[in-house]
N, C-alpha and C positions, 0 to 999 in steps of 0.2 A: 225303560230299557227292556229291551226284549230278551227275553232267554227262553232258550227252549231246555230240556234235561231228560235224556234217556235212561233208561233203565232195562232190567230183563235180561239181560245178555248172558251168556255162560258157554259152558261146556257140557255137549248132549249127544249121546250116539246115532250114528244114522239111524233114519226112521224117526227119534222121538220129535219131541215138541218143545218149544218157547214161547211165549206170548213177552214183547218187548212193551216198552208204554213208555211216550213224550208226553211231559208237563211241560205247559206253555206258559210264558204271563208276559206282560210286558206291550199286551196289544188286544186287539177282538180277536179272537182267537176263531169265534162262532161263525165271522163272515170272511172266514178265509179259506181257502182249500190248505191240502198239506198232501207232503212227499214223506216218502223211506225212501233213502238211497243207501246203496253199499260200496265199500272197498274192500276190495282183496290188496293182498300184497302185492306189490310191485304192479297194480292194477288202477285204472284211473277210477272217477266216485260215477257208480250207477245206479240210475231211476228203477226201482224195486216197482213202489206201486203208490197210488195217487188218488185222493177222494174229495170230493167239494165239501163245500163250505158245511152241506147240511147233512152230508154222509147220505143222502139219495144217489148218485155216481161214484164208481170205483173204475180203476182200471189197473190192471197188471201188467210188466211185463213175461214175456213169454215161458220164461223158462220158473217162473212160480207161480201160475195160474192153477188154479186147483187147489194149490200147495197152503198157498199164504192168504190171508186176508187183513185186509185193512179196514179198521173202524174207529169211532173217535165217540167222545161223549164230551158235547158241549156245556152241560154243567159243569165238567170237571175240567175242562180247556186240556185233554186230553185225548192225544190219541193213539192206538194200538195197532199191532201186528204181532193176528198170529200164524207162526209159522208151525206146520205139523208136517210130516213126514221129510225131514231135514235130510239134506247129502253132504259129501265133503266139499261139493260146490260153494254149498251156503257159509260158509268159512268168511266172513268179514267182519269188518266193521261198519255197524249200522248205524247211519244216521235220521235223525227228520230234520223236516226243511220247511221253511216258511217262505214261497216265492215271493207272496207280497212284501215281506219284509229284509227279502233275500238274507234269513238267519240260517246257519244251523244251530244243531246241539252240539256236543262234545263228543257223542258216538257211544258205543256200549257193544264189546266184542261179541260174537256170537262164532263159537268154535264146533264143528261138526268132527267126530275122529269117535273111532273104537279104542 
């Protein structure tokens, strides 16, 4: 059974930081790639950022380039995102995503406000 399970999420003033973490199990974890996606409210689920199987290729989308990074540790069948200098844009619910196995997690809020 596949599960993925996020963590990290909270409530952080603009500017600081997060570092979120998906634990996988339920599959290879090592020869898959993986997603972050987000949800705002009243907003449909969107692709954050994306890395292969071996953590050699990343990509971002636009507007957290710089910002965010994603990285995974296949001993751990985990993988990370950290987000550093946060806006109230970044106000979602984050998930990871296993396209081979088309899973998500359950999400993990990440709230931006003063």
């Amino acid at each position: 059974q596949v599960q993925l399970v996020e963590s990290g999420g909270g409530l952080v003033q603009p500017g600081g930081s997060l570092r979120l973490s998906c634990a996988a199990s339920g599959f290879s974890f090592s020869t898959n790639s993986m997603y972050w996606y987000r949800q705002s409210p009243g907003k449909g689920r969107d692709w954050v950022a994306w890395i292969t199987s071996t953590g050699g290729s990343t990509n971002y989308v636009d507007s957290v380039k710089g910002r965010f990074t994603i990285s995974r540790d296949n001993a751990k069948d985990t993988v990370y995102l950290q987000m550093n200098g946060l806006k109230p844009e970044d106000t979602a619910v984050y998930y990871c995503y296993a396209p081979a196995r088309k899973s998500w997690g359950q999400g993990t809020q990440v709230t931006v406000s003063s």
